[in-house]
N, C-alpha and C positions, 0 to 999 in steps of 0.2 A: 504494500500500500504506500503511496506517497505521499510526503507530508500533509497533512490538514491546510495549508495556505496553498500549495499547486491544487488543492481539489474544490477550491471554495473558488465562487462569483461573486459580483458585487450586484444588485439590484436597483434602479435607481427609477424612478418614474412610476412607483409602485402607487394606487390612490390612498392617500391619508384618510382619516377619518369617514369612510363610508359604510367600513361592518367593522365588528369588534377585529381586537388585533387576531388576536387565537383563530376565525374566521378566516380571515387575509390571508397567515400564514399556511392553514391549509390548501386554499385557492395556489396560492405560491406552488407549494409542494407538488399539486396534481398538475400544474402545468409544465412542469420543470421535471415531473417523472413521465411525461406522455413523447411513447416515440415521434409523433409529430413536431413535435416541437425539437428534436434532435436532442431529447433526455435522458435518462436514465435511475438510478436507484438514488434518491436522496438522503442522503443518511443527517440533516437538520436544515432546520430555515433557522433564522435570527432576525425576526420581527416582534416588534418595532426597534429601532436604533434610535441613538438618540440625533440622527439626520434625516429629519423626517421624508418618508418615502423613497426610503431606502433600504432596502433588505440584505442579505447575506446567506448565500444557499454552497452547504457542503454536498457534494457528490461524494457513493463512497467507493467511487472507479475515478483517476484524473481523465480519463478517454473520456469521458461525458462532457468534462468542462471542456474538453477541443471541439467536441461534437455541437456541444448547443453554442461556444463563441459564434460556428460556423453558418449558424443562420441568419439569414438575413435581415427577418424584422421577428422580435416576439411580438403577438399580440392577448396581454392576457385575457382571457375574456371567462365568464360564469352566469350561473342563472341567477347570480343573487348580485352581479354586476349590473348597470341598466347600458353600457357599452364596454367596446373593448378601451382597453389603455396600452397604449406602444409605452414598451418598456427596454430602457438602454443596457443591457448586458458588456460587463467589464469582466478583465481577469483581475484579480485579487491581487495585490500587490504590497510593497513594503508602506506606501503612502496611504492604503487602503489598512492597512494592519497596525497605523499608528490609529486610524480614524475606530477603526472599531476595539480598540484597549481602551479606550476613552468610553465604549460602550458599555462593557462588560462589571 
C-alpha cells in the first residue's frame, strides 16, 4: 500500500450547507466509488474541513487517485441534490497536507 498522502485527493467545489455534513460525505463517497466516475474502493472522506467546500477523499489502491485525476469533468450529482455541482479534483500535496493539519 502506498503512503496515505499518494492515495488521498483534494475536493474543492463541494456545496456547503445544503444536507447535513454526514449526508454530503456519503454522497462524496458513492461518487468517488462508482466506476463511472473512474473510482474505486474509498477507504475515508474528511468532510467538512475547516475550508469550507472542500473535502478530502483516501483511496485504498493509489491506481484510483490516477484513474479519477484522469477525468475530465466530475459532476457530483444525487436525488437529495436539486442539481449537479462540477467539482475541481486535485492530487494531494505537501501545500494540501499543511492545509488539512490545521484541520485535524
Amino acid at each position: 500500500r502506498a503512503a496515505r498522502s499518494t492515495r488521498t485527493i483534494v475536493i474543492a467545489g463541494v456545496p456547503a450547507g445544503l444536507l447535513q455534513d454526514d449526508v454530503m460525505a456519503d454522497i462524496l463517497t458513492i461518487h468517488f466509488q462508482m466506476s463511472r466516475n473512474n473510482g474505486g474502493d474509498v477507504e475515508e472522506v474528511t468532510y467538512p474541513t475547516r475550508n469550507r467546500g472542500v473535502a478530502y477523499i483516501t483511496f485504498e489502491d493509489q491506481e484510483v487517485v490516477e484513474s479519477v485525476l484522469k477525468k475530465d469533468q466530475h459532476l457530483l450529482q444525487d436525488k437529495r441534490l436539486a442539481r449537479r455541482y462540477p467539482l475541481t479534483v486535485t492530487r494531494y500535496n505537501v501545500s494540501s497536507s499543511l492545509i488539512h493539519l490545521t484541520v485535524l
